[in-house]
N, C-alpha and C positions, 0 to 999 in steps of 0.2 A: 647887465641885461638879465630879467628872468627868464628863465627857463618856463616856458609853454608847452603843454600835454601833445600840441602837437606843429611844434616851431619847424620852418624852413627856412633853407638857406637859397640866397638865387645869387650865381656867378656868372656877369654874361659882361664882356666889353664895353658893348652898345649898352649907352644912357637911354634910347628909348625902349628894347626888348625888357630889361631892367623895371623900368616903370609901370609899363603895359603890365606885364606877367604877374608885377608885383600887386597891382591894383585888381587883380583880376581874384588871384589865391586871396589877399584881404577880405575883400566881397564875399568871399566864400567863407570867413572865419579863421581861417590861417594867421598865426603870427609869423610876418615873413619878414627878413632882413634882406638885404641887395647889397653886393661889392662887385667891381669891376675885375678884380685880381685874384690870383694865385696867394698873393703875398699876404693879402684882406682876409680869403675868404679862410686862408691858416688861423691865423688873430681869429676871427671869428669863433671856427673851434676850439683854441685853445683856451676862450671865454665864456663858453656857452655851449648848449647841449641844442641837437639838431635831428628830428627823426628823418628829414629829409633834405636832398641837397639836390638841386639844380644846377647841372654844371655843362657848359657850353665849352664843345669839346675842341673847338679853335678860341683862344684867348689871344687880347695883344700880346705877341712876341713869348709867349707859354702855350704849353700843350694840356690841356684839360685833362688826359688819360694821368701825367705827372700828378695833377688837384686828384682825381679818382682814388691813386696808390696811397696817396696822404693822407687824406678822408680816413681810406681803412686801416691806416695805420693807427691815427687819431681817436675816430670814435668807428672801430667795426659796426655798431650796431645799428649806424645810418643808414638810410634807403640811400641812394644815388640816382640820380635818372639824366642820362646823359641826352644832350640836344645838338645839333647841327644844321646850318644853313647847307653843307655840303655834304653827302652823306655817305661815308664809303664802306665797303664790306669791313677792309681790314681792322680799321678803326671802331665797328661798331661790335665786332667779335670780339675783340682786345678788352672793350670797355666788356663786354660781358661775363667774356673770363677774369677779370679784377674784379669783378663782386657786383658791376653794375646793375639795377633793378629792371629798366629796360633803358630804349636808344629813342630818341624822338626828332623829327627832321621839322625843322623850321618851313615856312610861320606853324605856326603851333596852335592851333584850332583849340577855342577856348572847349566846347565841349571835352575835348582830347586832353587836354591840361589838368581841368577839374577831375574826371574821372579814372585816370593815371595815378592823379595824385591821392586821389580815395581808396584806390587800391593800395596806393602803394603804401600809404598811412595804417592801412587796416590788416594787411601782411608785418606790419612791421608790429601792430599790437600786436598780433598772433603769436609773432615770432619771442616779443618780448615775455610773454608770458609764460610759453614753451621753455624760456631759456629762464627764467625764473620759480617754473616748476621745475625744471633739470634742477638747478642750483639748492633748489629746499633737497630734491631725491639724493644727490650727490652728497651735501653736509650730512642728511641723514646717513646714506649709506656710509659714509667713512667716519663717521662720531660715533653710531652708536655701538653699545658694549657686548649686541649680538654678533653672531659671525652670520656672514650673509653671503648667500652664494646662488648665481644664477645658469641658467645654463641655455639655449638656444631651444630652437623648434627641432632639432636636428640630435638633440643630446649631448651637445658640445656646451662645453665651458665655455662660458661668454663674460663673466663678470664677478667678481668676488673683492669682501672690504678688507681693511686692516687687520680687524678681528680674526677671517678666515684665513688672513696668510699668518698670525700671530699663535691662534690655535691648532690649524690645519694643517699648513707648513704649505699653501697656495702658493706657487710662482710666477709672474706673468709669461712665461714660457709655457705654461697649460694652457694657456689661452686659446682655444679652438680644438682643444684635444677632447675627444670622445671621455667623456665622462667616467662612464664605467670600466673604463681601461685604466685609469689615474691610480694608481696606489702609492698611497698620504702614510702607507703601515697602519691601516685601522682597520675595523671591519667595514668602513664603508653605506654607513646605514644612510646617511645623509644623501650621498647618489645617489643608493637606491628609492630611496623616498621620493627625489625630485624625478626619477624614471618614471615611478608612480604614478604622479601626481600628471606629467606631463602621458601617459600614454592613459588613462582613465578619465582625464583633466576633471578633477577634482583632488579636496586636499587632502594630506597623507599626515598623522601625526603619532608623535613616538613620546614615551613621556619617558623620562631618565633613564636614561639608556647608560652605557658606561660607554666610554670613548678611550681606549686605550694607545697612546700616540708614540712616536717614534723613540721621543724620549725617555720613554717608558712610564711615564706619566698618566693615571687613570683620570679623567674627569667624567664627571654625572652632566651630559647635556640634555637636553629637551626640542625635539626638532617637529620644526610645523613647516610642510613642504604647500605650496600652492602656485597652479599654472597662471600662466599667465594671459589674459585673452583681452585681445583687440576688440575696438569698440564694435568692429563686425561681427565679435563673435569668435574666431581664429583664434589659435591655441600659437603664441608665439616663443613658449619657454615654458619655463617652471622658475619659481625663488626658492631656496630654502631659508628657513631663518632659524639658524641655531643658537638656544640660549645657553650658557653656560649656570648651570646650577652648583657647584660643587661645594662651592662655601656657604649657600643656601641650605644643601643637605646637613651638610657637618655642623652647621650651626642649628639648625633643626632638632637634629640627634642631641646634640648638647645642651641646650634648653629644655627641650621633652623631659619632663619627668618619666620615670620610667618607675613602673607598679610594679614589673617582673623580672627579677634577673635572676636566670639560672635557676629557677624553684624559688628562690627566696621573694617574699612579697613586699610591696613595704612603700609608697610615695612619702612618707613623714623627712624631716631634715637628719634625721641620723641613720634611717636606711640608706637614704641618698650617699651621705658620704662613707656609708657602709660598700656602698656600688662604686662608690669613683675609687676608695682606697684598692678594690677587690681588684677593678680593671688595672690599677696600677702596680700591682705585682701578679697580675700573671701570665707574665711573660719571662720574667726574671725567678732563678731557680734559687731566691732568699726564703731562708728558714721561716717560718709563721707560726705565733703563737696566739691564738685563737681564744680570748678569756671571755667567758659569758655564764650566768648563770644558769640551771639545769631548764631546758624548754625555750633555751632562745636563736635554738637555730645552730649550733655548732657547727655538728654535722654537713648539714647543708652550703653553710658559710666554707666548708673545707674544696664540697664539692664543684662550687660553684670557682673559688682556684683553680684549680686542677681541669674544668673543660670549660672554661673561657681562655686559657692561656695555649701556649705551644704544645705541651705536653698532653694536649687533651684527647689524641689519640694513644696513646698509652694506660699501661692499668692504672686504676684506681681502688687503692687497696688501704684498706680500713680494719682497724684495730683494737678493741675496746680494751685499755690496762689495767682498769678496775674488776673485770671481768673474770679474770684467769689467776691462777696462782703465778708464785714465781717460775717455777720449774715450765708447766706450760705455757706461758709466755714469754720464758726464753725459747724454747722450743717453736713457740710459733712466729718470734720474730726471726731466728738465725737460723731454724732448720735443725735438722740430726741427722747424723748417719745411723746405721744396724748398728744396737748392740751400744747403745751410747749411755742408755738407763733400763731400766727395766721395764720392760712394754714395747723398747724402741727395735720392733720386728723388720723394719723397712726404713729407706734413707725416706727423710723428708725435705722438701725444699720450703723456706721459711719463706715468711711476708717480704723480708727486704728485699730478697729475690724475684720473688714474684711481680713487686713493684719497680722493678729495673728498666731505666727508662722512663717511668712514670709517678708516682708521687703517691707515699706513704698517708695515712694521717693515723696519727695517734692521738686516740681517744682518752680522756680523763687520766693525763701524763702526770700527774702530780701522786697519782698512788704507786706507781711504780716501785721496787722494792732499790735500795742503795747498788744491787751489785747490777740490777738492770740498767741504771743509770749509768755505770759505769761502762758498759760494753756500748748503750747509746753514746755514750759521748765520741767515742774509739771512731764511730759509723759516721759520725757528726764529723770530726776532724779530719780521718783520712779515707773516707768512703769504701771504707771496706771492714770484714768480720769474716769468724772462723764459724762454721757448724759446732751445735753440740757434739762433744767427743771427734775433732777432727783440729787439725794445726794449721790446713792449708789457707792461709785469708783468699778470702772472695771478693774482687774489686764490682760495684755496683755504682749505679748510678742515678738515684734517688733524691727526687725534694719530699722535704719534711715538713708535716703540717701539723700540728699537735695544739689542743683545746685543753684547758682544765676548768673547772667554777671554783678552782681554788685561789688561795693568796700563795704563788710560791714563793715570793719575796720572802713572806712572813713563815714557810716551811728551811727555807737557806737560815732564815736567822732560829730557827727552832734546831738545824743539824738532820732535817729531814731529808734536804733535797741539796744536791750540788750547785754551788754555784758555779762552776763552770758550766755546768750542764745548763744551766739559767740564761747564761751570757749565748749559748751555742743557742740555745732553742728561742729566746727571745729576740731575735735579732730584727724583727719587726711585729709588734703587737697591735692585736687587733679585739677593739673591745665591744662587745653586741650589749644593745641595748636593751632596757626591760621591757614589755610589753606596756606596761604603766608609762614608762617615759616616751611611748611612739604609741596614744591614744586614737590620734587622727589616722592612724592606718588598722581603726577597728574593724569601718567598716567592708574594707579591701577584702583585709584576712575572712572576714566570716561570708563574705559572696566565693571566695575561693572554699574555702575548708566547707559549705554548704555543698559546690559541686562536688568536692569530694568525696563528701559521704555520702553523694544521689549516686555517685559510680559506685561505691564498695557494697549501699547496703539497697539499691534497687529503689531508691525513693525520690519522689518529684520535689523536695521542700525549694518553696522561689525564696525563701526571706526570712526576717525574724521582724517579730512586731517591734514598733517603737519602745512598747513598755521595758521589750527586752532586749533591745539598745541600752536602753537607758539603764540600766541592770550592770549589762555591760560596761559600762560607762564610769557607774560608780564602782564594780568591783574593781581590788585591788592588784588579781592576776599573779601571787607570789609563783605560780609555775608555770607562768611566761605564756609563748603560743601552746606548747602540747597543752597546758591546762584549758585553753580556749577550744582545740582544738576536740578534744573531751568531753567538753561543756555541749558544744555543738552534737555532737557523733552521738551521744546520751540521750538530748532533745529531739534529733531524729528517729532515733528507732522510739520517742513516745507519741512524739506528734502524728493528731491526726488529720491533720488538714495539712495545705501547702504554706502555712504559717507560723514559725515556731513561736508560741507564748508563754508567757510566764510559767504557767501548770505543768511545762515538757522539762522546765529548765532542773537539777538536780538541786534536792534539798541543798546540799553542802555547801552550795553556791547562793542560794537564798540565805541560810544564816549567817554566812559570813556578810551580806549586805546591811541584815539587821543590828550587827555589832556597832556597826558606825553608833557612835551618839548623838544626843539631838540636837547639840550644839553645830557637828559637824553636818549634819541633815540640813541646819539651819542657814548657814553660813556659806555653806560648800555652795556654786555658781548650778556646777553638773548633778548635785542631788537636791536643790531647789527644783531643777527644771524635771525632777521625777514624780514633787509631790503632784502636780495640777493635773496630770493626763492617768495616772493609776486609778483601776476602778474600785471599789472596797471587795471583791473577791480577790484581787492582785495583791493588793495590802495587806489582807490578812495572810495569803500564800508567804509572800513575802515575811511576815512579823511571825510565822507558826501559830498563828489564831491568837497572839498576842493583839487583843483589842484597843489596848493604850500606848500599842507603840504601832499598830495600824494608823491609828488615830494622830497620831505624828507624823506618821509619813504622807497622810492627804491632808493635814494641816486644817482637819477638825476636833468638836470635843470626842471625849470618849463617850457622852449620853449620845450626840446627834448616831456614832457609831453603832448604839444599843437599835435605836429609834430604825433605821435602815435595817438591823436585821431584822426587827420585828415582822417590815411590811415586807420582807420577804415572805 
């Protein structure tokens, strides 16, 4: 049998009530079936779907209230409509407390039949639909991967999914318990959001907040709190809907290129992993050897160790060894007592000391002299040294960070430098790039290095022109950032507009662009793209009033070059 949008069932003894009622519901469009039985109108159900049943509440030799219990055993979601020739209270309350829709007394007034059963057809679509919007609200509410949390008109917890007893640590024992009384061990943003929302009745929204939870667990949620209001209008609760972001953030951060860390500038692919190597030791108190050529950040690459890591509240003390003789830079690393050489009026306390706790760096370690090396090593090995003129060792507690632009490899294999002292200090090396080889982070560095020199020397410059980009571009850079840095600080105190150009840029810096040959002018992809856009005052700046090598660089003759001055 099919199943009909809106099929009924009629259960009556009598073969003519049966007939009658059944011919009456037809006429009206009803798909109706007729059985005589208890026993029928079960088979019935267990065949076929019924949104209503007619069940005559005296059967041969069965009790209709018994079909009632079945019914909603079978299919709950059937109307019932119970009838009798005899009509008694208890019977018709019984049926009503089993789920019956109403009670109807024989004969059954066709008007009374027809519109009983339009109601009762039309309650039961309501109901269906009610309970099939529950079912979407409910899948939603318990699938999805927000934590979801409700709470009454009253401020009480009324409702919460998966997610909020998985995140939150929600028990159905809150269940009815005052909201703001609940402590889950967090701060609680989330209730107070939905207090919010529900006594202002509008929505309340947090954006990543930190959520710190019992199990000592931080996570970054995002909470949007909103009341809830009845189609009258009535405020009947609040929802919150809390999103869990926390691998959204982290994966964020970790994709993000990052242009600044710690002073150092840099999005190209080997600052990057100049950045991830940095985060990766400093936390950890291993020795650092810092190899980079003169201008490429040493320094800074030390600093940026030392207060990205643990030790970043501790000193940070710096050392230059190329700087000082032997005598004072023993002195200035280990200290002296009175009277230890001649001058020494007063104890002094040394660098290593000073940096106790916190982290050394020595600068340009490869000039050091053999007997300094040797008392570094002593500090290296057993963390501790004696002051000039004193016997007593000093236990100290120091990481070491040390740079040179030397080869010490090739100073060990010369007899200049210890190899032990190589093995102690190298024990993770870190190698900065040339400003030539991290091109793409030209134009980073000189939007920075411009603010800087608008703070130090009072000047507004926004930019530098293409030509001198493109300048840029082609130089070579042998001393790294400070040379850029230089170039820039130079151009500013000439330039007179908010523009730095060609004319601001330092001669020294122009002829070394002219050296290029015109092969390389020719060939090169970034000094092709210099001839087309240079003007012939650029060119010649450029060449030093050199007309035939102007004239190569705009990629015309040397006469048309004559011809142009002329009509100046």
């Amino acid at each position: 049998m099919g199943i009909s949008e809106q099929n009924i069932l009629l259960v009556d003894d009598e073969d003519g009530i049966r007939f009658t009622l059944s011919s009456l519901l037809k006429k009206e469009g009803f798909q109706v079936d007729a059985v005589g039985s208890r026993t029928d109108a079960i088979a019935c159900f267990q065949s076929a779907y019924y949104d209503l049943a007619f069940v005559d509440i005296m059967l041969a030799g069965e009790n209709g209230i018994d079909l009632l219990r079945d019914i909603k055993t079978i299919s709950p979601a059937t109307q019932v409509i119970m009838f009798s020739g005899r009509p008694e209270v208890a019977s018709a309350a019984e049926a009503v407390r089993l789920g019956a829709f109403d009670y109807l007394t024989k004969p059954v007034r066709y008007e009374t039949l027809i519109a009983v059963t339009r109601h009762a057809i039309s309650v039961k679509k309501l109901r269906d639909e009610q309970e099939k919007y529950r079912a979407n609200l409910d899948a939603i509410f318990h699938t999805v991967s927000d934590s979801i949390i409700m709470v009454d008109r009253d401020g009480r917890l009324a409702q919460f999914n998966a997610m909020a007893e998985h995140h939150c640590g929600y028990q159905d024992n809150l269940i009815g318990v005052d909201a703001l009384s609940i402590n889950m061990g967090c701060g609680g943003v989330c209730r107070n959001a939905l207090m919010e929302a529900l006594r202002t009745k509008s929505s309340k929204e947090h954006r990543r907040i930190e959520c710190h939870s019992r199990d000592g667990r931080t996570r970054i949620f995002s909470i949007n709190a909103n009341p809830v209001t009845e189609p009258d209008g009535t405020v009947s609760g609040a929802v919150a809907v809390l999103r869990d972001e926390t691998h959204l953030v982290a994966l964020e951060r970790t994709l993000q290129k990052r242009s600044q860390f710690h002073g150092l500038i840099g999005s190209s692919e080997p600052m990057q992993k100049v950045f991830t190597l940095i985060e990766a030791l400093a936390d950890v108190p291993t020795t650092v050897l810092i190899n980079g050529e003169s201008g490429t950040g040493k320094e800074l690459v030390a600093a940026a160790l030392h207060y990205s890591g643990v030790r970043s509240g501790k000193p940070f003390v710096k050392v230059n060894c190329s700087a000082l003789s032997e005598p004072l830079l023993e002195s200035e690393l280990f200290g002296h007592v009175r009277g230890a050489f001649t001058g020494a009026i007063s104890d002094k306390i040394g660098r290593f000391q000073k940096a106790n706790g916190g982290t050394l760096f020595l600068d340009e370690i490869g000039d050091i002299s053999p007997a300094i090396q040797m008392r570094l090593l002593r500090v290296l090995q057993e963390s501790e040294f004696e002051r000039v003129g004193e016997s007593t060792p000093i236990k100290v507690d120091v990481r070491i960070i040390a740079a040179t632009n030397q080869n010490l490899a090739e100073k060990v294999s010369q007899g200049s430098f210890r190899q032990d002292l190589l093995y102690r200090l190298n024990v993770v090396r870190l190698v900065l790039p040339l400003l030539k080889e991290r091109s793409d982070d030209l134009a980073l560095l000189v939007s920075h290095l411009i603010v800087k020199c608008n703070g130090r020397l009072k000047r507004e410059i926004k930019n530098i022109s293409n030509d001198v980009f493109k300048i840029f571009r082609a130089h070579n850079w042998p001393g790294n950032v400070r040379e850029l840095e230089h170039v820039i600080e130079h151009a500013s105190i000439l330039c007179r507009s908010d523009i730095i150009s060609v004319q601001d840029l330092p001669q020294d810096l122009l002829d070394s662009v002219k050296t290029f040959s015109k092969p390389d002018l020719l060939t090169d992809p970034v000094n092709q793209s210099l001839k087309p856009d240079l003007t012939l005052e650029e060119a010649l700046a450029i060449s030093n009033g050199n007309k035939t090598r102007a004239a190569s660089l705009l990629g015309i003759s040397r006469r048309t070059i004559y011809r142009h001055l002329e009509e100046l």
